[in-house]
N, C-alpha and C positions, 0 to 999 in steps of 0.2 A: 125664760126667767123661772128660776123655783122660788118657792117662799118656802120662808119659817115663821113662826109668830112674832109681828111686828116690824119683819125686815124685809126689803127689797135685796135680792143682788143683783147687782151691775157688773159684771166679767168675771172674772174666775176668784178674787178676792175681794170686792168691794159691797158693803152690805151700806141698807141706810137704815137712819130707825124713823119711828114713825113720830109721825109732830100729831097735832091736832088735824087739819087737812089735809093728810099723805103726809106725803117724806120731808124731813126734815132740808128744807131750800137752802140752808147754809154749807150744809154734806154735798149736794147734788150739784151746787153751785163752784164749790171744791173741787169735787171726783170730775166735771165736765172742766174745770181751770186744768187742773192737772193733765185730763185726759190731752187738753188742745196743746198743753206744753209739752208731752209728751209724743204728742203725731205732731207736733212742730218741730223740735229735735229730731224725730225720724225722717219726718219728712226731707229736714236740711243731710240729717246724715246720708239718708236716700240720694238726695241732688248732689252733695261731697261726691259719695261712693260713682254718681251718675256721669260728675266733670269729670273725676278721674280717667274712668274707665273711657269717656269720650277722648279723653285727652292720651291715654294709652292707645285706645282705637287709631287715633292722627298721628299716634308716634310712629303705632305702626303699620299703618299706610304708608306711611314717609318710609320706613325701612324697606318695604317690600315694594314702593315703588326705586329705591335707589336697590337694592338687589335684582327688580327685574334691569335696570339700568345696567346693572355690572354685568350678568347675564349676559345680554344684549353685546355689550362689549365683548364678554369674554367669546359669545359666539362669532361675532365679528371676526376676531382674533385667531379664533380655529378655522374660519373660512379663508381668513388670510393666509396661515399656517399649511394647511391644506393645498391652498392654489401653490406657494413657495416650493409644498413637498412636491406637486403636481409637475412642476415646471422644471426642478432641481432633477426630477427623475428622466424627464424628459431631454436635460439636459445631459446628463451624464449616458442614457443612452446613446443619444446622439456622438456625445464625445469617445464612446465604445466604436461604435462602428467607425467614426473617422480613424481613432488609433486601429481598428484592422483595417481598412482601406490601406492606411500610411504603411502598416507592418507588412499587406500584402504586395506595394509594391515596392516598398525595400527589397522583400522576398523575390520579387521577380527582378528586380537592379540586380540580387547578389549572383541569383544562378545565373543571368546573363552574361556579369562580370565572369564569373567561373567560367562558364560553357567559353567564355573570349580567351580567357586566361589558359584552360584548356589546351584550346586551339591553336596560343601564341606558343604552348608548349609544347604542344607535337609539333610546327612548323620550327622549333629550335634545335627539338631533336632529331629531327628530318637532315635539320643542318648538321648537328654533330654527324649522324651518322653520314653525310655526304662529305663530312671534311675527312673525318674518319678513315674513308672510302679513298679520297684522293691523298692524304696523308700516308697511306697504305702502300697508293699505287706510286708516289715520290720515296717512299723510300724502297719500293720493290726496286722502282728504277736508280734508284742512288746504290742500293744495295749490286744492283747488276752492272753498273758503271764502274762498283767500288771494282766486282768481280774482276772487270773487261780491264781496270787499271793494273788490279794484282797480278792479271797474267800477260798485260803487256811490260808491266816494271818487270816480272819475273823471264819472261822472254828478253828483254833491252839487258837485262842483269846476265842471263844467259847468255848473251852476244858478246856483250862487251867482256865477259870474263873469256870469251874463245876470244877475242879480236886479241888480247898482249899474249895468247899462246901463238895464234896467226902471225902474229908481227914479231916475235920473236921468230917463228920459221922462218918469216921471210926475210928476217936480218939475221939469219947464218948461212 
């Protein structure tokens, strides 16, 4: 407290003045009304400001307990995601090697078919060449039959052109 002559202060503005026995009771009586209406207002606005923010506080617990919620889910969902990729991959592996297994022995069917087919075709032209061969040797022989006829017709032709010179000698 500082003084001046005749006054009290009570906080930063309030002065009282002096009665007969001290401070005048109807000021003091006043400045103390005021003061309790005033930390009564604060006080309620205190408790306002105190619901609120409690009430803010539980909103937002409620939000960050439903974000760890979604969290939770969403992790969930990338473990799911993860296992699908896990399995997807595993699968498609899988279905790699069977398509080369399958291509390998397609591969070994085609060159089998070939090395067959090959084989049917050198034994075809084995043939050709053995029909070829006897084709060759019927018409060596047909050619040498042709021969043995032309010079038997041409000898028969020979004869029979002397036989009416013959038969005419013999019939003069």
């Amino acid at each position: 407290m500082s003084g001046h002559a005749g006054h009290l202060e009570m906080g930063p503005e309030r002065r009282f003045s002096r009665s007969l026995w001290g401070y005048a009771p109807a000021e003091v009586d006043q400045y103390l009304q005021d003061m309790a209406s005033r930390q009564a207002r604060e006080l309620r606005d205190r408790e306002n400001q105190l619901e609120r923010l409690q009430s803010e506080l539980e909103t937002l617990r409620e939000r960050l307990k439903e974000a760890q919620r979604e969290l939770e889910q969403y992790r969930e969902q990338e473990r799911a995601v993860m296992q699908i990729l896990v399995q997807a991959q595993m699968r498609a592996e899988r279905i790699e090697q069977e398509a080369r297994e399958r291509a390998e022995q397609q591969k070994e069917a085609i060159l089998a078919e070939i090395a067959q087919k090959r084989a049917e075709l050198a034994r075809v032209r084995n043939r050709i060449d053995q029909f070829r061969r006897e084709f060759a040797a019927i018409l060596d022989r047909y050619q040498a039959s042709m021969e043995d006829l032309g010079r038997l017709v041409a000898e028969d032709d020979q004869e029979w052109s002397n036989q009416p010179a013959a038969q005419e000698q013999e019939g003069i």
